[in-house]
N, C-alpha and C positions, 0 to 999 in steps of 0.2 A: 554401443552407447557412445556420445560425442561428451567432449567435456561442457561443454552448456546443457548437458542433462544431468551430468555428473554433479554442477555445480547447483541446479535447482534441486537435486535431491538432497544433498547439503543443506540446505535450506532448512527443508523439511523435519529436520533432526533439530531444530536450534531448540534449548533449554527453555525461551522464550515465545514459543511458537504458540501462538493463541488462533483457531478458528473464528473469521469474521463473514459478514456477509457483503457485497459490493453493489448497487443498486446503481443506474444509468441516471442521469438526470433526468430523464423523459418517462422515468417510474416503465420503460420498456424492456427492461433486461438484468434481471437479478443472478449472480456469479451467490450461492451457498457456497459452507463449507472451505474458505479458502485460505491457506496457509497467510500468518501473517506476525511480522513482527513491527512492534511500536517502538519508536526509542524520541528523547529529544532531539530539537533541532539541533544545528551544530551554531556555531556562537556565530559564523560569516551569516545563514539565513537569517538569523535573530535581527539582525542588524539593518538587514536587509528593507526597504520600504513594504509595508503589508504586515509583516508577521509579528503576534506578538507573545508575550514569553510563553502561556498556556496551551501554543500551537504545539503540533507532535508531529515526527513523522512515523509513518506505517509503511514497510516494508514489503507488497505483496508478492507468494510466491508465482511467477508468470504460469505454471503448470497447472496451479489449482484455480486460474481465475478465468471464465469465458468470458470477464466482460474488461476490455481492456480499459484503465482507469482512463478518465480526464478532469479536467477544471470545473470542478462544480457536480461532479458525481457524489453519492456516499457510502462512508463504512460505516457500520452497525459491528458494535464491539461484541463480547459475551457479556459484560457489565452493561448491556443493554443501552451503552451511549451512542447518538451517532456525530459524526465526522462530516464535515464537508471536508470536499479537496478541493485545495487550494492553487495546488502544482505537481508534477506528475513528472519526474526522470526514472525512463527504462535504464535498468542495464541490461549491458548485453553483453554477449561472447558470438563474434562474427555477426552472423543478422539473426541468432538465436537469442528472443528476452527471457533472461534469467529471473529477474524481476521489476516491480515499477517500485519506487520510492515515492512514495505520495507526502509531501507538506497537506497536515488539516487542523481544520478548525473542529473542538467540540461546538455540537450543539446547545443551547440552552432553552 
């Protein structure tokens, strides 16, 4: 095992870890089941043009998701809300994604 699987399994363990679903914009490609965690934005994005304070980001794990996020994709929470994404950074360890950091908007 490399350590960018070490670190997605990491992941997987967090106290915070909620199963979501991820859905393509094109309604052609739904990711079930996929490791995720939500936390706020950080106070630099708040600030930022676009975002405003009831924005979140969600953390997904790269391992459990087939469909790699983008701009305009959605999550679907277990509290049955969904999400648009707004902006989308991979991390990585070499050119292995650990996971995406999605900026989103609830639905209303």
């Amino acid at each position: 095992m490399n350590l960018g699987q070490d670190i997605q399994d990491d992941l997987l363990y967090s106290d915070e870890l909620e199963r979501v679903t991820v859905r393509d914009k094109g309604n052609n490609t739904t990711s079930t089941n996929v490791g995720a965690v939500k936390s706020s934005l950080s106070d630099r994005e708040l600030m930022a043009v676009g975002y405003e304070p009831t924005d979140v980001a969600w953390r997904l794990v790269a391992s459990t998701c087939r469909v790699v996020p983008s701009q305009g994709d959605f999550i679907h929470d277990r509290d049955g809300n969904d999400w648009t994404v707004l902006s989308v950074a991979p991390s990585m360890v070499g050119n292995v994604a650990i996971s995406y950091r999605c900026a989103c908007r609830k639905q209303v």
